[in-house]
C-alpha positions as CSV (number, residue, x, y, z in Angstrom):
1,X,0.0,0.0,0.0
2,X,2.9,2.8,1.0
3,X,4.6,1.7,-2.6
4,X,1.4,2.5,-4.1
5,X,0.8,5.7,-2.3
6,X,5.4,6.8,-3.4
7,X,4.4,5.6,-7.3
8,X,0.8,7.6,-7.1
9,X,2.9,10.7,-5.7
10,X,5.2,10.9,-8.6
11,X,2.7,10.6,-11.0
12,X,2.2,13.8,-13.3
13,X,-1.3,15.4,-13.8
14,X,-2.2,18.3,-15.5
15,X,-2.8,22.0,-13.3
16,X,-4.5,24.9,-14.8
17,X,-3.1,28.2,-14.1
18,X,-5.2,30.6,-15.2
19,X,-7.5,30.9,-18.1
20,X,-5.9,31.2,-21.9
21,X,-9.1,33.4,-22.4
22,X,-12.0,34.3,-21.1
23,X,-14.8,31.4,-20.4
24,X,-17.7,31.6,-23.0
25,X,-21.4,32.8,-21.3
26,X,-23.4,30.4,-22.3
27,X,-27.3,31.9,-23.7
28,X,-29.0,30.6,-20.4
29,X,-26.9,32.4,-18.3
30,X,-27.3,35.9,-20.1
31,X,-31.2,34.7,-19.8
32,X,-30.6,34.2,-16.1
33,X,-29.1,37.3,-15.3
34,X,-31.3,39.3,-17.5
35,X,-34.2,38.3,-16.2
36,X,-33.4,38.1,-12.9
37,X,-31.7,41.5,-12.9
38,X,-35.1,42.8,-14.4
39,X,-37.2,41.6,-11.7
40,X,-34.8,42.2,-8.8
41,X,-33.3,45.3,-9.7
42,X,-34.3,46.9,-13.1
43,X,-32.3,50.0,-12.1
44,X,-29.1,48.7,-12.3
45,X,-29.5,45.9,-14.3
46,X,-28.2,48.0,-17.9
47,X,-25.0,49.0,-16.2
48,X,-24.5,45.3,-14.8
49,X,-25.1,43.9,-17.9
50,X,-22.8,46.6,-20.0
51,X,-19.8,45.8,-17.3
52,X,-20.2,42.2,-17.6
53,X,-20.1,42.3,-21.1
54,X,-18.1,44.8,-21.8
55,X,-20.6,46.7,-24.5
56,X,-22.0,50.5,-24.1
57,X,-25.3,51.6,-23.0
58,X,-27.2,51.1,-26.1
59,X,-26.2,47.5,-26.6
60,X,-26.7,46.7,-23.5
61,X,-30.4,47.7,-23.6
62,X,-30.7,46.1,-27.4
63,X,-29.4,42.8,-25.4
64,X,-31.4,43.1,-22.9
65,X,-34.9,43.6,-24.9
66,X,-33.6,40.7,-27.6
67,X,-33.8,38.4,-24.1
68,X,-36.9,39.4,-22.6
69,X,-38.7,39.7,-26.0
70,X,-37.3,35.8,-26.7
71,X,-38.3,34.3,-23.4
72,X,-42.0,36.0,-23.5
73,X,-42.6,35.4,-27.3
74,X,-41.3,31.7,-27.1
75,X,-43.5,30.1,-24.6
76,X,-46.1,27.9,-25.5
77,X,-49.6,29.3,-25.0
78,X,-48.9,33.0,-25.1
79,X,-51.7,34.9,-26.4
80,X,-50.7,38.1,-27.9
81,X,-51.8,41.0,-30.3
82,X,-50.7,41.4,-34.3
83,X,-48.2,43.7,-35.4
84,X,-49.9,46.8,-35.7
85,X,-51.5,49.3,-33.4
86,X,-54.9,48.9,-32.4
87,X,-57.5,51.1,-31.2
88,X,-60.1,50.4,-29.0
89,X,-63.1,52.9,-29.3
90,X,-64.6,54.4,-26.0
91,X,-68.0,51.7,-24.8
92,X,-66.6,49.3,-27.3
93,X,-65.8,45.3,-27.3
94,X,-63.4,44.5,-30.1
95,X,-62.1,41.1,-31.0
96,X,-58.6,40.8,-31.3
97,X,-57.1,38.3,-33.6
98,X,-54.3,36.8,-32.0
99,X,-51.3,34.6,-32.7
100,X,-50.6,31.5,-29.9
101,X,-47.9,28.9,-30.3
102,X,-49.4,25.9,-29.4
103,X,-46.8,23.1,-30.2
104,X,-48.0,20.2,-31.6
105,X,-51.8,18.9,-31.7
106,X,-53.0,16.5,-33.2
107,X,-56.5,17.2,-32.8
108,X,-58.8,19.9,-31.7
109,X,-58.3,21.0,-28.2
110,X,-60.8,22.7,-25.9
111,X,-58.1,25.7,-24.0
112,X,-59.2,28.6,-21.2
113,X,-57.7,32.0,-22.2
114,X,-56.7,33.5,-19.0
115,X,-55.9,37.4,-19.3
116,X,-52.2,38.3,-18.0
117,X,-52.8,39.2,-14.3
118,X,-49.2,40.9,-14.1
119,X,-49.3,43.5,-16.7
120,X,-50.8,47.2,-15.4
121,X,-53.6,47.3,-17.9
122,X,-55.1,50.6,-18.8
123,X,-58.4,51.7,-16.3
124,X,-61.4,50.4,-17.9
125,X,-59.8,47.9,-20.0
126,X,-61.5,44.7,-19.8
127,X,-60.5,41.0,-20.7
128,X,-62.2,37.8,-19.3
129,X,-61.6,34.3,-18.8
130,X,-63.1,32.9,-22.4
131,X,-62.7,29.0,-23.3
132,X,-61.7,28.4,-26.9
133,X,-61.6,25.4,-28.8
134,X,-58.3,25.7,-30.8
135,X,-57.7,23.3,-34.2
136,X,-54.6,21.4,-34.6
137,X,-51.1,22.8,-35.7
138,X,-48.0,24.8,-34.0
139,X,-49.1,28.6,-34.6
140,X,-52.7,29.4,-34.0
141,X,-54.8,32.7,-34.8
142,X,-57.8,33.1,-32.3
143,X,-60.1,35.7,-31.2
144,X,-59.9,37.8,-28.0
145,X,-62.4,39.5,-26.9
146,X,-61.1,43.1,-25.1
147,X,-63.8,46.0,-23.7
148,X,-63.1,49.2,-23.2
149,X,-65.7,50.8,-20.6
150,X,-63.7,54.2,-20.3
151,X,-65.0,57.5,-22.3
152,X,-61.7,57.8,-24.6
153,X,-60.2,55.6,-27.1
154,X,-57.3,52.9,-25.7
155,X,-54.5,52.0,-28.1
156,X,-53.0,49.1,-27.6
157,X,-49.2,48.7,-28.6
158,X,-48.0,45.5,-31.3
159,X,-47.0,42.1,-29.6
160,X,-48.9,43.1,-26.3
161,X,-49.4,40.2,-24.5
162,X,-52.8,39.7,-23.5
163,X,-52.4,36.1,-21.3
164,X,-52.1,32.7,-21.7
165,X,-53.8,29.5,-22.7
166,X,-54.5,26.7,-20.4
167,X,-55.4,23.1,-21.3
168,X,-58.7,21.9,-20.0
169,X,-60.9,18.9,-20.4
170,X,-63.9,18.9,-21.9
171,X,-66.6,16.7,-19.8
């Protein structure tokens, strides 16, 4: 046993130093720290991110939209609004044709539309709970139904995200 612990003792293994260059950040951990940073502290997160990087303000803030855009747009079952502006007219229901990645079905689907409870919607701005019954494929187009009970028109920027699909069974 001791000549086995002399040969082990002599035996050459390889020792890092130091890094040859810096390591590569990995997407998830940009994703991490964005995100985070955003919820936590959204006041400091630009400069944290333009240090860690090394990149000026500007980028920074490009970087940091690109990964917050991503992560909300990518998610199954997010319901949001087309690509252009849209008015809704003082007293008025309007249905909003939206886009929702589904995945994969392979045959019609009964869903709940929940509207997003986080976003600070306008006063007077009304979305309910509505059940849909969605066809199959990956990208879906379905109708919304949004009130406005104020006395002046709302406007409602492109891509808003109005909330989420949930599966449901049909009894």
């Amino acid at each position: 046993m001791a000549e086995l612990r002399r040969s082990m003792a002599n035996t050459p293994a390889p020792v890092m130093l130091g890094w040859p260059e810096p390591p590569i950040v990995g997407y998830n951990v940009i994703e991490h720290l964005v995100m985070t940073g955003m919820e936590q502290h959204p006041d400091v997160t630009i400069a944290v991110v333009r240090e860690a990087f090394s990149i000026d303000c500007r980028k920074a803030d490009v970087l940091i939209h690109i990964v917050q855009s991503r992560d909300q747009n990518d998610k199954e079952g997010v319901v949001k609004v087309g690509r252009l502006k849209t008015v809704i007219s003082a007293g008025q229901t309007r249905e909003f044709k939206c886009t929702v990645r589904t995945g994969p079905w392979s045959k019609t689907q009964d869903v709940l539309f929940e509207p997003d409870e986080i976003r600070k919607w306008p006063v007077g701005l009304n979305l309910a709970k509505t059940v849909i019954s969605l066809q199959k494929g990956n990208w879906l187009k379905i109708n919304i139904p949004v009130t406005n009970e104020n006395n002046h028109d709302i406007t409602l920027t492109p891509r808003t995200v109005l909330g989420q699909l949930q599966q449901v069974k049909s009894i």
